[in-house]
DRENMARFI-646512 format. One line per field, with one value per residue: residue in one letter; x, y negated, z of N, C-alpha, C in turn; residue number from 1. Coordinates in pm, whole numbers, plus 50000, padded with zeros to 5 digits. Layout:
BEGIN
res c(A, ...)
nxx c(X, ...)
nyy c(Y, ...)
nzz c(Z, ...)
caxx c(X, ...)
cayy c(Y, ...)
cazz c(Z, ...)
cxx c(X, ...)
cyy c(Y, ...)
czz c(Z, ...)
n c(NUM, ...)
! end
This chain:
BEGIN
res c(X, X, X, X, X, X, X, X, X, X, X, X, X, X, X, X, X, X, X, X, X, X, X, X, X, X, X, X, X, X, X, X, X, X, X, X, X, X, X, X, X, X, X, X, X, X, X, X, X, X, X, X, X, X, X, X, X, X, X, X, X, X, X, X, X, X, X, X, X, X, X, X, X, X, X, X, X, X, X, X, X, X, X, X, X, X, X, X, X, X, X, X, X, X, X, X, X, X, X, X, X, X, X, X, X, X, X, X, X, X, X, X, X, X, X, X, X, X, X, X, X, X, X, X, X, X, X, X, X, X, X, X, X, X, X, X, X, X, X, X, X, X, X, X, X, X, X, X, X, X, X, X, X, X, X, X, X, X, X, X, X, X, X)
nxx c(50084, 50082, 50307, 50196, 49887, 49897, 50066, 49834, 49595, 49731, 49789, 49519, 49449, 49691, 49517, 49365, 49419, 49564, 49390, 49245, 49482, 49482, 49215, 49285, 49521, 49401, 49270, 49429, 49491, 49647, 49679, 49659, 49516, 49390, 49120, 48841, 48656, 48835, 48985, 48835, 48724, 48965, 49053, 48754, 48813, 49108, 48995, 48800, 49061, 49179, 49462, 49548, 49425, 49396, 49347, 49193, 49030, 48863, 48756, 48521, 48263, 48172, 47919, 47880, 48239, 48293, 48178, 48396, 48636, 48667, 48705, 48912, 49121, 49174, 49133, 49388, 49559, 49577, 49551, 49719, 49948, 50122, 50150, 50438, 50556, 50566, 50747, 50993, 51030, 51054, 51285, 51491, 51511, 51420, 51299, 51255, 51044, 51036, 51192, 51035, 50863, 50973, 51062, 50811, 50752, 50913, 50857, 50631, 50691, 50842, 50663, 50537, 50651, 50462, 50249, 50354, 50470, 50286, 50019, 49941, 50086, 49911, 49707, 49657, 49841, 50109, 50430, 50491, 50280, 50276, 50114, 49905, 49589, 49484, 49604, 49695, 49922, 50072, 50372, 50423, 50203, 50165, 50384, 50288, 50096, 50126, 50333, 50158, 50040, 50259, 50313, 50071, 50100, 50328, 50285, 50122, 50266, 50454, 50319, 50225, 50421, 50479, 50263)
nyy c(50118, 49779, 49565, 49282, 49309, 49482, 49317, 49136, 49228, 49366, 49142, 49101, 49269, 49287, 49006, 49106, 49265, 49089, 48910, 49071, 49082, 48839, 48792, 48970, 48852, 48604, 48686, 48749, 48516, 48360, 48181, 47955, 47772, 47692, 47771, 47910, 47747, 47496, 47534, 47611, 47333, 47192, 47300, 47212, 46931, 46883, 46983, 46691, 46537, 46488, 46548, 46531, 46484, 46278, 46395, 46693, 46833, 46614, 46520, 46478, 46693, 47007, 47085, 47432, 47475, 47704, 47949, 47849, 47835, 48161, 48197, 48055, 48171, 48487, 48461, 48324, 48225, 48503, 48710, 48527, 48410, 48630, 48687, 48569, 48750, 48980, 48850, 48796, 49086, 49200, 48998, 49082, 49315, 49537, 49885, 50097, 50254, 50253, 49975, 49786, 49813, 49742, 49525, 49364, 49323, 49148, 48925, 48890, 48741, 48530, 48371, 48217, 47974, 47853, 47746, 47614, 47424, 47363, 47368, 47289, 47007, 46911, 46895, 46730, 46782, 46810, 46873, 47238, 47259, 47075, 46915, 46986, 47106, 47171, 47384, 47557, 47712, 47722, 47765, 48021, 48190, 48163, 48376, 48595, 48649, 48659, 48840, 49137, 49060, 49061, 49344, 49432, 49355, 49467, 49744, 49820, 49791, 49947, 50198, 50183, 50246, 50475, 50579)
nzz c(50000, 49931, 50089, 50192, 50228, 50409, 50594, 50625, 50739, 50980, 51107, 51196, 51333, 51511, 51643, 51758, 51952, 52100, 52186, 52370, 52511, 52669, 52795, 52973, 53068, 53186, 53374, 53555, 53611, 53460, 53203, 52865, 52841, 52578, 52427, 52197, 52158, 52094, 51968, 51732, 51676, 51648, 51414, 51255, 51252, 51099, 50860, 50844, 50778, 51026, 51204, 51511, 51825, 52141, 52325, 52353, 52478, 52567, 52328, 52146, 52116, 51822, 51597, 51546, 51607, 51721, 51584, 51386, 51512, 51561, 51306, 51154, 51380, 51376, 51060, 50942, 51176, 51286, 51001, 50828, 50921, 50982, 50697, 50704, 50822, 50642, 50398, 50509, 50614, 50351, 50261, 50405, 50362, 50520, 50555, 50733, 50917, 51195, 51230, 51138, 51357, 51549, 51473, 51393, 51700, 51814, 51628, 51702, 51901, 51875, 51690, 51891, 51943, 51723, 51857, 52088, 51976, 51729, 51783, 52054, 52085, 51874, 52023, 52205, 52457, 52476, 52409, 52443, 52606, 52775, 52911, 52966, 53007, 53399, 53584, 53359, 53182, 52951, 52831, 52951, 52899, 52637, 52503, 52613, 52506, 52252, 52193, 52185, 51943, 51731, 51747, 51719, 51406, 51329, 51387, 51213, 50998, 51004, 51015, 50725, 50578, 50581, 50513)
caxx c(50000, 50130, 50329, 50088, 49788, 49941, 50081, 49698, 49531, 49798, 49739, 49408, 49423, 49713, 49467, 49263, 49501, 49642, 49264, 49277, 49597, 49460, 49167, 49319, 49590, 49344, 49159, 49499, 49520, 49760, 49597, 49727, 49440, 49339, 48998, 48817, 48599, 48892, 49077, 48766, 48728, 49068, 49009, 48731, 48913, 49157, 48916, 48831, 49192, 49228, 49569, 49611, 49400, 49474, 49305, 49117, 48923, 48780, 48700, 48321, 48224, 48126, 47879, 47980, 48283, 48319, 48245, 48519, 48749, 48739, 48725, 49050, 49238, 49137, 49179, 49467, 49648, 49610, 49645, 49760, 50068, 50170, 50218, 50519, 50669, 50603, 50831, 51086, 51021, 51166, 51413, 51629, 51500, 51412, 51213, 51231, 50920, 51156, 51252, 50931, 50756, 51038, 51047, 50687, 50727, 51025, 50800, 50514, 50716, 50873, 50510, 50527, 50652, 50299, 50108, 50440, 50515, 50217, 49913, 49954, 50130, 49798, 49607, 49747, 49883, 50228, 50525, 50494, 50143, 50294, 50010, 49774, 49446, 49559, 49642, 49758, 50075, 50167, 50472, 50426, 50083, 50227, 50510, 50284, 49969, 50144, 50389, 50049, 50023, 50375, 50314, 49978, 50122, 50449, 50261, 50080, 50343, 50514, 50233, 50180, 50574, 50487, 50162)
cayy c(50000, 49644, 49480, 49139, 49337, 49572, 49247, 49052, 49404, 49381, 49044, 49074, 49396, 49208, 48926, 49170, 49247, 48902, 48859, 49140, 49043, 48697, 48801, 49021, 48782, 48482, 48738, 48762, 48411, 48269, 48086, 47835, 47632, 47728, 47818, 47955, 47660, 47400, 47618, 47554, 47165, 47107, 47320, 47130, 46832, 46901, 46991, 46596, 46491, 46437, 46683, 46503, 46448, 46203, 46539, 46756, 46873, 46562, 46502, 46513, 46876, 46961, 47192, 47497, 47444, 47822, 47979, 47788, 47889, 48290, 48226, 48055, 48243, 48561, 48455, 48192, 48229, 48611, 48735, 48424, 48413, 48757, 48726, 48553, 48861, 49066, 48804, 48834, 49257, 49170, 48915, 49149, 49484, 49615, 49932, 50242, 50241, 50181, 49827, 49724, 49826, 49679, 49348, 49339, 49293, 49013, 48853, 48823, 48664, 48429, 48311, 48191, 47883, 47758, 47700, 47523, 47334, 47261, 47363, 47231, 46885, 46881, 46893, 46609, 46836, 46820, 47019, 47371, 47220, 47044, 46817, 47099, 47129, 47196, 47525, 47652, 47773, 47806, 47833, 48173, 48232, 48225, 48456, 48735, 48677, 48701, 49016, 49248, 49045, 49113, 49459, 49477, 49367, 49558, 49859, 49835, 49773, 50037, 50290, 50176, 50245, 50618, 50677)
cazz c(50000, 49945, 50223, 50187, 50235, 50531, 50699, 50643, 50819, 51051, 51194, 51251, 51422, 51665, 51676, 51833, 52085, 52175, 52229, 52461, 52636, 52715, 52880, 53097, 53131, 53211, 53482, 53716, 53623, 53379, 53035, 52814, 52817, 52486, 52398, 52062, 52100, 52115, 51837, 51595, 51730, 51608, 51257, 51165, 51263, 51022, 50795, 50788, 50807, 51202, 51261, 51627, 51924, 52257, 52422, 52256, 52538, 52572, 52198, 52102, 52086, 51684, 51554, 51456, 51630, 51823, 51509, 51293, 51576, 51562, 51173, 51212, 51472, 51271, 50897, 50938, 51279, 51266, 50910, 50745, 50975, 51012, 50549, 50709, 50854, 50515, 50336, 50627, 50543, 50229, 50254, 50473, 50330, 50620, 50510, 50830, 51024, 51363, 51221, 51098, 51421, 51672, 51401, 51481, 51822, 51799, 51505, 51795, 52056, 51760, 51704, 52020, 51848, 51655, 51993, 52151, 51850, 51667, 51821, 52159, 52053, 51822, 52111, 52289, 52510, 52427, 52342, 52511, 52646, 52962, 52979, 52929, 53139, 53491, 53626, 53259, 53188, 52829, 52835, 53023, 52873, 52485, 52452, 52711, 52484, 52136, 52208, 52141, 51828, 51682, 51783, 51633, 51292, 51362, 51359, 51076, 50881, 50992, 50940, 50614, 50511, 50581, 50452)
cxx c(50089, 50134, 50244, 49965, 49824, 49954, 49934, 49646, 49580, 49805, 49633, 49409, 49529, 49639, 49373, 49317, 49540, 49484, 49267, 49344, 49494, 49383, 49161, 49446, 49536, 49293, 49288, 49546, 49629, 49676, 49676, 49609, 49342, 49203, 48956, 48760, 48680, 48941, 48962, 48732, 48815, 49055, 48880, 48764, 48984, 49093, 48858, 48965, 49230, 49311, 49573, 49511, 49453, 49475, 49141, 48990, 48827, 48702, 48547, 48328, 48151, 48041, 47935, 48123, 48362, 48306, 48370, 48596, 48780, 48760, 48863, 49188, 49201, 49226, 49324, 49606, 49692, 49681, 49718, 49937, 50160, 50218, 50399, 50622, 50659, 50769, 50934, 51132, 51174, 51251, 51517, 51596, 51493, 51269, 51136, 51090, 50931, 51103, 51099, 50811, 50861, 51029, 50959, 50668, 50831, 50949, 50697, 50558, 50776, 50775, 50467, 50565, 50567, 50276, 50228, 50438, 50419, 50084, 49884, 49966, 50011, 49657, 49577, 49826, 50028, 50335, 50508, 50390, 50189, 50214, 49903, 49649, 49508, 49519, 49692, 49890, 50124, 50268, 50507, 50347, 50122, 50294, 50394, 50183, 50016, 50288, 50306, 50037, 50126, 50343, 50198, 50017, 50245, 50422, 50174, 50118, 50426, 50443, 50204, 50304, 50527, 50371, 50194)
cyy c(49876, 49603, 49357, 49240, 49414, 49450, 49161, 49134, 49348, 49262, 49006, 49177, 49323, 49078, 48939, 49163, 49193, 48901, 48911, 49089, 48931, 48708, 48882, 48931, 48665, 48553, 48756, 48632, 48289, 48286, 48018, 47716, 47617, 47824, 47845, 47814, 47541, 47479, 47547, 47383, 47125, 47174, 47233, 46961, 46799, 46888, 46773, 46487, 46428, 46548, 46651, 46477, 46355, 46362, 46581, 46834, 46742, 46439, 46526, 46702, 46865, 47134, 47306, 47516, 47605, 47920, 48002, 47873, 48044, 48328, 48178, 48101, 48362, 48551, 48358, 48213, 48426, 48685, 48664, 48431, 48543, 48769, 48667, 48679, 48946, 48978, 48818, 48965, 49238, 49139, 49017, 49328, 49537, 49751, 50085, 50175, 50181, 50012, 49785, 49739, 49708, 49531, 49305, 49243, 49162, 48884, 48785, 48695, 48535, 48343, 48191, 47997, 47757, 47699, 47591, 47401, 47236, 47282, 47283, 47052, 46866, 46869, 46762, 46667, 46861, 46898, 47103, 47351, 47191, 46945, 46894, 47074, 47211, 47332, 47633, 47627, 47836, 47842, 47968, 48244, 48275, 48322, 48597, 48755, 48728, 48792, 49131, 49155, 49091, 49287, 49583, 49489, 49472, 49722, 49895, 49840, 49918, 50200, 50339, 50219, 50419, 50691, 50660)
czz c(50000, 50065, 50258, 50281, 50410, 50666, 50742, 50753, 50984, 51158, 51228, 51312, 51555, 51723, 51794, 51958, 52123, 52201, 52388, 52582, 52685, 52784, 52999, 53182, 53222, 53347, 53595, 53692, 53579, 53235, 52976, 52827, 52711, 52503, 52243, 51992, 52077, 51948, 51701, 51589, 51649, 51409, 51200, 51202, 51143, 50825, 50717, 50791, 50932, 51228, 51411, 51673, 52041, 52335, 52352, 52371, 52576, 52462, 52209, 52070, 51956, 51688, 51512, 51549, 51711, 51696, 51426, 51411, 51611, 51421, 51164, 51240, 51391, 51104, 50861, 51048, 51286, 51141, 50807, 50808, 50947, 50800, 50573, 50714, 50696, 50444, 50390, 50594, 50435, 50186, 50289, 50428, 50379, 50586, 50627, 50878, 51183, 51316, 51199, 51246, 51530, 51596, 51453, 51580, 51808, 51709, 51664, 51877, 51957, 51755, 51781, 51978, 51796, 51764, 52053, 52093, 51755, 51716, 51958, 52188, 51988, 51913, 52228, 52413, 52604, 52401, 52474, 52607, 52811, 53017, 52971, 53059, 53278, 53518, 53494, 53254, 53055, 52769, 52822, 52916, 52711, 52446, 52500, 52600, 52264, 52142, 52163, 51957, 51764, 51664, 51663, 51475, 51288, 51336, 51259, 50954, 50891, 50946, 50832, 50535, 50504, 50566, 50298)
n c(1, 2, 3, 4, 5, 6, 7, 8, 9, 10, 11, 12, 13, 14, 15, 16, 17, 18, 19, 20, 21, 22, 23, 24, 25, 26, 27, 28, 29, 30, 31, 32, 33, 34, 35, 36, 37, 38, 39, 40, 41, 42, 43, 44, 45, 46, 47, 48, 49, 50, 51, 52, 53, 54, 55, 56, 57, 58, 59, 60, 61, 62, 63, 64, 65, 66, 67, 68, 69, 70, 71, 72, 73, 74, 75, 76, 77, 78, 79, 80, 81, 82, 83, 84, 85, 86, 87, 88, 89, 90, 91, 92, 93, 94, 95, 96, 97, 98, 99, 100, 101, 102, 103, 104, 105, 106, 107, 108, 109, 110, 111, 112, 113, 114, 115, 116, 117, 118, 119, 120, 121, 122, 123, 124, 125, 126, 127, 128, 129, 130, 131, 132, 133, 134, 135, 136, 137, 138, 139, 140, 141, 142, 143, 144, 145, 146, 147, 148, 149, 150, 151, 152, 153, 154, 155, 156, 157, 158, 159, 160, 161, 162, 163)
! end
């Protein structure tokens, strides 16, 4: 099967599981702050050319708005991202099932990145969300919640090398 298609699959299946993580992570009490409904807030945001917030949690709430945001994280943050690691695949020719599952996981925590970098700062937040809504911790909360993502695509790719 085509690496594109394996890595698309593949980040929505770890989307699944970064979903996962998070709400077991959020239940002993570490979050980023991030929500589905803030996630789609700021997509259709974007949508009419607003990339930045002062604070996005206390933006106008938009129709729609919880939708847009598991269409999104899903079609965009999940398997939109994860076509990165295919090209990555390729660049370095990495073809065993090992490498492509342990890449995976290194790819996830890499990730880690977006939300510091541009999702967070887009939030008004700021870098690595240190103005975040109090008691979050994304710092922490990023790297723990996208490790199952890496993983998820990681192993899809690697699956797909050996069917």
């Amino acid at each position: 099967m085509n690496s594109y298609v394996l890595a698309y699959v593949g980040g929505i299946v770890g989307a699944v599981l970064m979903d996962i993580t998070e709400t077991l992570a959020a239940r002993a009490g570490l979050t980023s702050g991030v929500s589905v409904g803030l996630v789609g807030r700021w997509a259709l945001g974007l949508l009419r050319g607003q990339w930045t917030h002062a604070d996005i949690a206390r933006s106008a709430a938009q129709p729609g708005e919880a939708r847009m945001g598991w269409a999104f994280h899903f079609l965009i943050g999940g398997g939109g991202v994860a076509l990165l690691y295919a090209v990555w695949l390729q660049a370095v020719g990495w073809t065993l099932p090992a490498h492509r599952l342990w890449g995976g996981v290194a790819f996830g925590v890499v990730t880690s990145l977006l939300p510091w970098l541009l999702l967070l700062p887009a939030f008004g937040w700021g870098w690595f969300g240190r103005r975040g809504p109090k008691g979050s911790n994304a710092l922490l909360a990023s790297p723990v919640s996208h490790l199952p993502y890496g993983l998820g695509v990681g192993a899809i790719m690697a699956l797909g090398s050996v069917l």
